[in-house]
N, C-alpha and C positions, 0 to 999 in steps of 0.2 A: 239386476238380472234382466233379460232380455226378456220382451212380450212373448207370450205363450201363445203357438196359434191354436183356435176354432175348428179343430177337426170336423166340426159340424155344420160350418158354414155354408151358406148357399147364397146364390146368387140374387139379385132383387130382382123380379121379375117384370117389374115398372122402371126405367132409368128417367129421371126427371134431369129434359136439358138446360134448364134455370139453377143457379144458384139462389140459397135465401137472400132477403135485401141487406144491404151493406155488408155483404160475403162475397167469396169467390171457393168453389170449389175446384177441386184437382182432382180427376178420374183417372186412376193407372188400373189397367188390365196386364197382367201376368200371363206372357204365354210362356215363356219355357226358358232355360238355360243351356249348354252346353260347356262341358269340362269345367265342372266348377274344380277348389282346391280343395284337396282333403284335408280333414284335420289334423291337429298336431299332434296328435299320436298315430297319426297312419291310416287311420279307420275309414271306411267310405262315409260320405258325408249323408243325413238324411234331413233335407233341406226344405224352408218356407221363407216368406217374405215378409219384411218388417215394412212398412209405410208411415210415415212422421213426419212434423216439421222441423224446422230447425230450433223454434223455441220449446216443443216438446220434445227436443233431442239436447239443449240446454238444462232443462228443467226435472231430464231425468223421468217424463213421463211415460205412462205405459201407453199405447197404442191399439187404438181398436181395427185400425186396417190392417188385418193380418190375413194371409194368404192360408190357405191349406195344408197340410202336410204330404207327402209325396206317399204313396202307399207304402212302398218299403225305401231302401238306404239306394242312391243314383248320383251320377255325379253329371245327365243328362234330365234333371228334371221337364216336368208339362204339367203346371199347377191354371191356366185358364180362367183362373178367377179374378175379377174385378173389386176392386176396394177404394174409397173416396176418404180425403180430410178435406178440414174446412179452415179458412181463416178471412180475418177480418180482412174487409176493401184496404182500409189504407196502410194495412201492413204487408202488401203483396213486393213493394218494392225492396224489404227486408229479410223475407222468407224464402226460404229453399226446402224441396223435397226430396228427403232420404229415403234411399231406396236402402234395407240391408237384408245383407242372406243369410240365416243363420241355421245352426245346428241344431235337429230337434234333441237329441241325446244329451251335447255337453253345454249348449247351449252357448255355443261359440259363432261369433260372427265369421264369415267366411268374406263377403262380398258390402263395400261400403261406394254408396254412390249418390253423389249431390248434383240435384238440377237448377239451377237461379229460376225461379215462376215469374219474372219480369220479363224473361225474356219469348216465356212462351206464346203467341196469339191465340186469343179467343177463341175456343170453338172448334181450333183445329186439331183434327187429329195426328199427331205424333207420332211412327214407330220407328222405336229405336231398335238399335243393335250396339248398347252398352258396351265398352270395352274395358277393364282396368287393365292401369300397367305397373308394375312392381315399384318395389321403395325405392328406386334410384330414379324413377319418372319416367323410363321406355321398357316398352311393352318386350319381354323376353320369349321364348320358343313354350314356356307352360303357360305366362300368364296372358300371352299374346290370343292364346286360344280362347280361352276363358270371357262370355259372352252371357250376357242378358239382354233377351226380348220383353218391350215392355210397350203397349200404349198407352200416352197419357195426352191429355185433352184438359185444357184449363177453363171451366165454365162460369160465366159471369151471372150479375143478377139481370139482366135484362139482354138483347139482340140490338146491335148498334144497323143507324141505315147506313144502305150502300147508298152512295154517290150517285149514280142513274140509275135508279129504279124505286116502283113504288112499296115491291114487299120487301121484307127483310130476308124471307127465309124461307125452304121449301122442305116439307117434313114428309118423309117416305114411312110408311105401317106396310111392313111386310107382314101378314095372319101366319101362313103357311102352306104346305100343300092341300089340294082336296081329294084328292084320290089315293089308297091304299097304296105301297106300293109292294112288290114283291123279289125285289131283290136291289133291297141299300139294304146292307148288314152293319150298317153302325150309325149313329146321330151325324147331321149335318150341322154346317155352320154357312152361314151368307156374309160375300161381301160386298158391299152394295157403292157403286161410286157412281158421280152425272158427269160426261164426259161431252164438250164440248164439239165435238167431230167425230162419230162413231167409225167411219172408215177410216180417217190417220191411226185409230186407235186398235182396230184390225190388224193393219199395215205393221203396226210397232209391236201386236202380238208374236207376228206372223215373223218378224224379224227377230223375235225372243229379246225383245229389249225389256231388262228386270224393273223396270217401275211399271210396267203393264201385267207383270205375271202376277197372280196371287196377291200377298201383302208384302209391298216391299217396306224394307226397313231400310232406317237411316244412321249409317253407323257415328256412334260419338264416343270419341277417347274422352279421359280422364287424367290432367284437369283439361278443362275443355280449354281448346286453344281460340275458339274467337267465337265471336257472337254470331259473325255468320250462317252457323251451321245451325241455327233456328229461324233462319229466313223463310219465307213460304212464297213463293209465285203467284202472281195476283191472278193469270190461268195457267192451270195447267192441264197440257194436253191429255195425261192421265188420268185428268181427275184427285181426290179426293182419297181414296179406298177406307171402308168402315167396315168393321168386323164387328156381327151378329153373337150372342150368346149360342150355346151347342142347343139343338131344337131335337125332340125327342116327342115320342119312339122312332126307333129306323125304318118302322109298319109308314107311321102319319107324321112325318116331324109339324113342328110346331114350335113358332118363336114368338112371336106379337112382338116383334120388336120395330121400335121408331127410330128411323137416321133423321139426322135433322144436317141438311146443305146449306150453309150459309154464305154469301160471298157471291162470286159468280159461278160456285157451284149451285148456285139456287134459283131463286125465281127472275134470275133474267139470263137465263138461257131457255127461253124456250124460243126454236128454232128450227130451220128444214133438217139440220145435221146434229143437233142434240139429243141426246138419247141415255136412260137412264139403263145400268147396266146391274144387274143381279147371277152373278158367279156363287155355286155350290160346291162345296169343299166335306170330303165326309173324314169327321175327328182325329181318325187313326191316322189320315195323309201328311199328320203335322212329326215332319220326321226331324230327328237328335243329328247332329253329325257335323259336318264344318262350318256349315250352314242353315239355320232353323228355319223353314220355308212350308210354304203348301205344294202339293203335288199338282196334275194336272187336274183342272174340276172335274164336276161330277156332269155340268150341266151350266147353261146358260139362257136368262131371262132377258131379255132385250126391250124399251120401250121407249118408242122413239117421241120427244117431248116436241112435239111439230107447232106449228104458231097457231092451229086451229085447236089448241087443247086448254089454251087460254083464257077464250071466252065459253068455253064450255064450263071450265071448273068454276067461275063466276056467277053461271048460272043457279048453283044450290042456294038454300036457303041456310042461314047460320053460320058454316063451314063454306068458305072458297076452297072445296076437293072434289076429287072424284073416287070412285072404286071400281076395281078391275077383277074380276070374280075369277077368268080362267085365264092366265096370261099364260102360254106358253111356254115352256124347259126344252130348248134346243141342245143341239150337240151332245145328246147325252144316251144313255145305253141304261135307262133307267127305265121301268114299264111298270102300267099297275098292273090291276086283275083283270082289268079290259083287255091289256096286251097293247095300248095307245102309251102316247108321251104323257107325264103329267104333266098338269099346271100348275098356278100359284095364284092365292089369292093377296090383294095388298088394294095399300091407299094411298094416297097421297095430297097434301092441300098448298095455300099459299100463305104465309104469315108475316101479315102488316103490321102488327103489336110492338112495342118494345118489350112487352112484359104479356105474351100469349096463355091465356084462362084455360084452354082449351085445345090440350094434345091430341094426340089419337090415340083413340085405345080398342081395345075389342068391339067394345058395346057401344059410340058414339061413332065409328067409322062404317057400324051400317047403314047410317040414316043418309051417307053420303050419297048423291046420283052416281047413278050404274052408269058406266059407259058402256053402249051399246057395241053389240057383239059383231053385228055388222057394218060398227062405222070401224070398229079394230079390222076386220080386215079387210075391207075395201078401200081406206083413205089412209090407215096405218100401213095395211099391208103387210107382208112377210120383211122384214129387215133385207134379206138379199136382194129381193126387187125394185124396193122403195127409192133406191139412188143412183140416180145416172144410168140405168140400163139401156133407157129408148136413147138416150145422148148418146152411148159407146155404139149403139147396134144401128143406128141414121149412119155417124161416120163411119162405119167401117162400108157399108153398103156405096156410101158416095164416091168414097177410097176406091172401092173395086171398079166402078165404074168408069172412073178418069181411067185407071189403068189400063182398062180393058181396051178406050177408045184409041188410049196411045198407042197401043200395038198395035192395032188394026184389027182385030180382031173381031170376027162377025157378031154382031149382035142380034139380042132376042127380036125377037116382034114384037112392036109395041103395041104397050097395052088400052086398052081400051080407054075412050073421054073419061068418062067416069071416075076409072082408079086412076087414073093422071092427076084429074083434081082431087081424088081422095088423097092421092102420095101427096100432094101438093098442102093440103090444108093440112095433113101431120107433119111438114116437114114445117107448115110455119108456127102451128104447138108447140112443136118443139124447139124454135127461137125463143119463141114466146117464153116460155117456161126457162130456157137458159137467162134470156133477159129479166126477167125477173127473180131469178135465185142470185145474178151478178147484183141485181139493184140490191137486194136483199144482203146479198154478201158486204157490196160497199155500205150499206146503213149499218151495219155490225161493224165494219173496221169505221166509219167515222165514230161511232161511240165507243168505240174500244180507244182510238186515236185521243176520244176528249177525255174518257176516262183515264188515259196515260199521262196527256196534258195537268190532268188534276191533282195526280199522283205524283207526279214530279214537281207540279207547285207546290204541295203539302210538302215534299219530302225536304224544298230548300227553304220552306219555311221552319221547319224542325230543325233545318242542318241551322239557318240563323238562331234561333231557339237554341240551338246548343251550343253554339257558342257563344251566345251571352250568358248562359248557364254556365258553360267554362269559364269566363272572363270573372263570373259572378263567384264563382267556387273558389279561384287562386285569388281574388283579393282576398275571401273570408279565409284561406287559408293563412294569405303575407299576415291578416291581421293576426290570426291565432298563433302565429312565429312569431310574433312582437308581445301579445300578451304572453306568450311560455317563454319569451327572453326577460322580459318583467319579471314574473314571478322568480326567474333564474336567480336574475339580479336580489331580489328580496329577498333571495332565500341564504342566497352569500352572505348579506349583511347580516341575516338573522341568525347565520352561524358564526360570524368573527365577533357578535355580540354576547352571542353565547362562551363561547371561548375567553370573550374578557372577563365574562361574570368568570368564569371558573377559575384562571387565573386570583382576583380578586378575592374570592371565598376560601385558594386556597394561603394566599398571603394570608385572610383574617383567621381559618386555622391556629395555620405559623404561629400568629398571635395570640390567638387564644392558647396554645400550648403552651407557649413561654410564659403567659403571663399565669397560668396554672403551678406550673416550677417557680415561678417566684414567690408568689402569694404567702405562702406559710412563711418562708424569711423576712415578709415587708411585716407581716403578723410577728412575729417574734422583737421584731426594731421596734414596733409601735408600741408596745406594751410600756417598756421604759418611760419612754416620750412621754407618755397619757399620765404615768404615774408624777415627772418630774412637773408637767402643767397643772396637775389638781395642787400638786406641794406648793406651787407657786400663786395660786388662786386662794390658797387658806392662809398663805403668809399676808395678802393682801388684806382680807376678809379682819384677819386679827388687827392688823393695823387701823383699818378703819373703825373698828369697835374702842379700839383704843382711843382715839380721837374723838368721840361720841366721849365714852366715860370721863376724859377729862376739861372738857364743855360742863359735862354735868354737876362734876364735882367741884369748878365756877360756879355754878349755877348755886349750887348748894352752900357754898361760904356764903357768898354774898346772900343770903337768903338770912344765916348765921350772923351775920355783923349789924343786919338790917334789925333781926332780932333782938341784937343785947343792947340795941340803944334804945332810950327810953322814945314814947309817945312826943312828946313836947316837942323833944330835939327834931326828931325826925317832919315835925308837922312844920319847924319855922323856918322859916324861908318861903314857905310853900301857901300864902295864905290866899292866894287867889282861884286855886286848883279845886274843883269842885270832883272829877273825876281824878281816878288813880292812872299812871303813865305805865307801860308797858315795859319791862326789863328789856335788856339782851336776848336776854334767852326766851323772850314771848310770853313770859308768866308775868302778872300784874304784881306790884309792892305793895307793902301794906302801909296806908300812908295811917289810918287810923290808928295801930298800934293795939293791932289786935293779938294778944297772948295766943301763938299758934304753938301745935303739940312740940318741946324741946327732943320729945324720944326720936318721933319720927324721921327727923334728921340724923341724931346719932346713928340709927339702924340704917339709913342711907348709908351714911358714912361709912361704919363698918362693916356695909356691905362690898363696896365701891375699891377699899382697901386690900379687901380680898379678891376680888375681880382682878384687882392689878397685879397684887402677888402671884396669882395663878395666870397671868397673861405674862408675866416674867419668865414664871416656868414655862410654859408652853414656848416660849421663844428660845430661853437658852435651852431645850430641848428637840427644838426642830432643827437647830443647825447642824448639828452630826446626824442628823436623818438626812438631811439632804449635802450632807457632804457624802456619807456612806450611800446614798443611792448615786450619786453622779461620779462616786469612784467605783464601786462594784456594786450597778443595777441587778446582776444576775443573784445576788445573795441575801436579797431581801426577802425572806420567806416569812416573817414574823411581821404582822401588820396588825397587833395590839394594843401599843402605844400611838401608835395613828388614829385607830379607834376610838380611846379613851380621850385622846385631846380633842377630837370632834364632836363627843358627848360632853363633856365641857365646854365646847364652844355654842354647841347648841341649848346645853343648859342656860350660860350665861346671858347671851340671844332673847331668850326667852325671861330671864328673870325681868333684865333694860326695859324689853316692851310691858311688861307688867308695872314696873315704877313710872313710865311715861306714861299708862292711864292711868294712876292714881296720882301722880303730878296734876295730869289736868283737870282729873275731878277736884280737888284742891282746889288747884288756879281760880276756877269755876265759883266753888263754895266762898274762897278768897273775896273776891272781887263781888258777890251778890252783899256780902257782911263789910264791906267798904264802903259798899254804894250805900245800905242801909248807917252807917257809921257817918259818914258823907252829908245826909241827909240830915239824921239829927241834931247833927254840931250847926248847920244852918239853920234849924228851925229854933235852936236855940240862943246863936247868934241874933235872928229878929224876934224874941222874946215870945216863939211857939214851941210846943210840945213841952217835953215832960224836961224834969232837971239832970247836970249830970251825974247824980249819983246815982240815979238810973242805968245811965251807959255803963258806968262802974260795977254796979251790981248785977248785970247782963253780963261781962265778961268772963268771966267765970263759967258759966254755963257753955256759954260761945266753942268756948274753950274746947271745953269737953265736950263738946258735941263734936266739932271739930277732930279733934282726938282720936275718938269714938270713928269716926269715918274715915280720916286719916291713916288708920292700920293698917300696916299691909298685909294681905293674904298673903297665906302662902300657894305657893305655885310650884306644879310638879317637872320635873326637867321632863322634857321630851328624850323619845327611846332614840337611839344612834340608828340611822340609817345604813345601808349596805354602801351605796355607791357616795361621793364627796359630791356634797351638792354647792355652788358658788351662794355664798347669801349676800343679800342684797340687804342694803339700809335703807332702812322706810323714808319716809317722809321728813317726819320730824327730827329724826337724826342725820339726815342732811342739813335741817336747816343749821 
């Protein structure tokens, strides 16, 4: 939504010509419009002014420089009010001020207008005559009418110096009238300009040339076609013109307002032909129509800033001003209650500061020195007398004379010694006084000449300035074409890289689908397989247990033959062996001919026998298992007899490893009762220990202890497992 205006708004009654530090302020004054557009549904418009930057026209923000509302609905508004934004010093090169016009009702913009603030100078005053032109960019027969009047004035935080001279600036405090008046029927306004030459600026009145009447404005289309058109003339013959607030009542007006002339409208013009120039315009003269303008004034102030006003205003204490209590109101049809002209009170100082403490205001501009009433009009003078009169009135008299002599024509009597030398000593016054206003006039054109000289070196110092700035701007542009052709590049590669990943992901896809469809058939193949390799793994598994058991059942003849022969037999041959030698099978012999248990063999034995019959079965049983799975895998549903012979096998398993410990516990017991055996028949041999029918009568017991430890436990088969596990042979039955 559009900013709501401040129906209540007033005007600041102080205008401060400083912006804050590292700011810049923008002053726009609002005079008036003419044929604005009506809104979109037909309605007459009732219209106020938006004021904003362009980063608070970015940012969507509300606006505090709002205009007034019109009293009622006009499509020729007169709104008069002044409104300020601010922004930061080093954002002035990036910011623009929007002017918009909007509708108090629908709150519809009517009027949008951008001014670049780079381009505006410091301090000076501006008046436009805004134009927009329709959405095809040329102004048509409605919108070509269609106008705003605006002053606006860019003010800085400090007064920059001029070039020749020592102040900066020259500040005017107009108070107001002092006398009653009795017939102005409505508030006044002043417009106050310092005019270089007061008579060219007569002359150019008196010609009706429009930068001399009133306020002129300066008309600007939209978009603005060139920077030109905010140039400003280093003098201009017209001056300056600055518009006053409305001063009120229309009895006593009253403004207290300060111009402030900076430039060579300021403190280096004072001169025989300078003269500060105060025009009265009463509110209602500001008419609507093709052209928003002032009427003829009401009245005029004239004060001519002579070179003897100089050192006078020098003379105060504190303030470099003076003050002028009764200045005169010429040309005007204005009278108090005396029935005389009125005057006007004002002030005026000199200001050498970059950054001035001390404006004028009501109450500080009394303390100024008065200027005396009769050096105004004795050395001021009336403005019509003050210039050239005795100059035009010598020549025209000396004129008449040649002429007269040429004709022949009788002449006067002459006059007396006297007035001969008195004509004579005025007539060389007045060389005198022309020679010195020429000396005077050439000391202004040589510093007007140096001051031009200066201006034109700065300005081709900036013209070089800018084109190294230019030269400076299209390299950093060529480079930022070479980095945006880079990144171009990069960006190509970063999308054919893309594009092959996606290719690629969607090949592994592909594959992944297919290899989905296949999955359950390679599952269905593998099952067989799995079952035909464990078949083959237990056929191995038996074989090698086979080979184990018949080692062992070696192992156990020969254990058996060693047995049924007697002691004697077995010991001769052997009579140097003190130790017993180590069988094939790693279990020690018995060389003593120790009565070992005959059961525990036989239960070997016919355990060993049954082991084998049941590994017979198992064999000629798995061959139609594995002929019937390798002819029809799919038909084998009954997996019981597979079962049973792997609980078999791991019974058997299990019994082997239980007789191989008790084998070696044996072997063990064996060979300690050998060694002891061993021992005796040597200590007997050298006629120590005991006799042999000791050993005799020991065997026996041997025996049966033996025996006795020799049993075999029984052992539980282990439970069949789910899956076919590969067994492996231990140790010993490798060996």
């Amino acid at each position: 939504p559009e900013d709501s205006p401040d129906t209540t708004q007033t005007v600041e009654s102080v205008i401060s010509h400083l912006s804050p530090s590292n700011k810049e302020t923008i002053t726009v004054t609002l005079h008036g419009a003419t044929n604005l557009p009506a809104c979109k549904d037909g309605s007459e418009p009732w219209p106020y002014v938006v004021v904003k930057t362009t980063s608070e026209e970015a940012k969507n923000q509300d606006s505090k420089a709002v205009t007034s509302v019109t009293s009622e609905p006009t499509k020729a508004p007169i709104w008069g009010d002044t409104v300020t934004v601010e922004i930061q010093a080093e954002d002035v090169g990036r910011e623009d001020v929007i002017l918009k016009v909007v509708d108090n009702n629908k709150k519809e913009e009517l009027l949008f207008y951008q001014i670049p603030i780079k381009y505006l100078r410091v301090f000076h005053p501006y008046h436009f005559e805004l134009v927009k032109p329709n959405k095809t960019g040329k102004a048509n027969e409605d919108t070509a009418k269609t106008q705003l009047y605006a002053t606006v004035v860019r003010k800085g935080s400090f007064i920059p110096r001029q070039v020749d001279g020592n102040h900066r600036a020259l500040e005017v405090f107009v108070r107001g009238i002092n006398e009653p008046l009795i017939n102005n029927p409505s508030p006044m306004v002043v417009i106050a300009r310092v005019v270089p030459n007061y008579m060219e600026f007569k002359v150019s009145q008196l010609n009706q040339d429009p930068a001399s009447l009133g306020l002129p404005f300066t008309p600007l289309s939209f978009p603005i076609p060139s920077v030109m058109n905010f140039d400003v003339a280093q003098v201009s013959q017209n001056g300056c013109p600055q518009l006053s607030k409305p001063g009120g009542p229309p009895e006593l007006p009253l403004w207290n307002q300060s111009f402030l002339f900076q430039g060579r409208d300021g403190a280096t013009n004072f001169s025989e032909d300078a003269a500060l120039v105060l025009e009265y315009y009463a509110l209602t003269s500001m008419k609507g129509g093709e052209s928003w303008t002032f009427s003829k004034p009401l009245g005029v102030s004239v004060l001519p800033l002579k070179s003897h006003l100089y050192p006078e205003m020098l003379t105060g204490k504190g303030l470099n001003g003076l003050r002028i209590e009764r200045l005169p109101i010429t040309d005007t049809k204005l009278k108090t209650i005396n029935g005389e002209a009125p005057t006007v009170d004002l002030s005026f100082q000199l200001l050498s500061s970059e950054r001035p403490e001390n404006f004028l205001t009501p109450n500080n501009s009394k303390v100024l020195p008065t200027l005396d009433p009769k050096i105004l009009e004795e050395k001021l003078g009336s403005i019509h007398e003050s210039w050239s009169k005795a100059t035009v009135s010598s020549t025209v008299n000396s004129s008449t004379s040649i002429c007269q002599e040429a004709e022949g024509e009788p002449q006067m009597p002459q006059m007396p010694h006297e007035m001969e030398i008195n004509s004579y000593r005025q007539a060389i016054q007045t060389m005198a006084e022309d020679i010195l206003s020429l000396r005077k006039h050439a000391r202004v054109l040589e510093a007007e000449n140096r001051m031009l000289r200066n201006h034109l070196i700065q300005e081709e110092m900036e013209e070089e300035q800018d084109n190294a700035d230019k030269t400076q701007k299209l390299m950093s542009m060529r480079q930022k074409l070479l980095l945006s052709e880079l990144d171009t590049k990069k960006l190509r590669d970063t999308v054919q890289h893309l594009q092959n990943e996606l290719i690629r992901k969607n090949d592994r896809e592909k594959e992944l689908l297919l290899y989905q469809t296949q999955q359950p058939q390679a599952a269905l193949l593998k099952r067989p397989q799995d079952k035909l390799q464990k078949m083959k793994a237990l056929e191995e598994t038996v074989r090698h247990q086979e080979k184990v058991i018949e080692k062992m059942e070696g192992l156990l003849k020969n254990k058996l033959q060693e047995r049924s022969e007697p002691l004697p037999n077995r010991l001769q041959g052997k009579p140097g062996r003190v130790f017993p030698m180590l069988s094939a099978s790693g279990l020690p012999q018995d060389p003593t001919g120790e009565n070992l248990p005959v059961d525990l063999y036989s239960v070997l034995l016919a355990e060993n026998s049954r082991l084998r019959a049941e590994l017979d079965k198992s064999r000629q049983q798995s061959a139609p298992i594995i002929l019937q799975q390798q002819a029809l895998p799919d038909l084998l549903t009954n997996t019981s007899d597979k079962i049973n012979l792997l609980a078999k096998l791991e019974q058997a398993q299990n019994r082997i490893l239980s007789l191989e410990s008790q084998l070696e516990d044996s072997a063990r017991r064996w060979g300690r009762e050998k060694q002891d055996l061993a021992t005796q028949l040597q200590e007997q041999e050298n006629g120590l220990g005991h006799p042999s029918n000791s050993i005799i009568a020991d065997q026996p017991n041997s025996s049966t202890h033996a025996k006795d430890y020799s049993r075999p436990s029984k052992l539980d088969p282990l439970m069949p497992s789910s899956e076919t596990k590969v067994i492996k042979p231990s140790n010993s039955q490798q060996t």
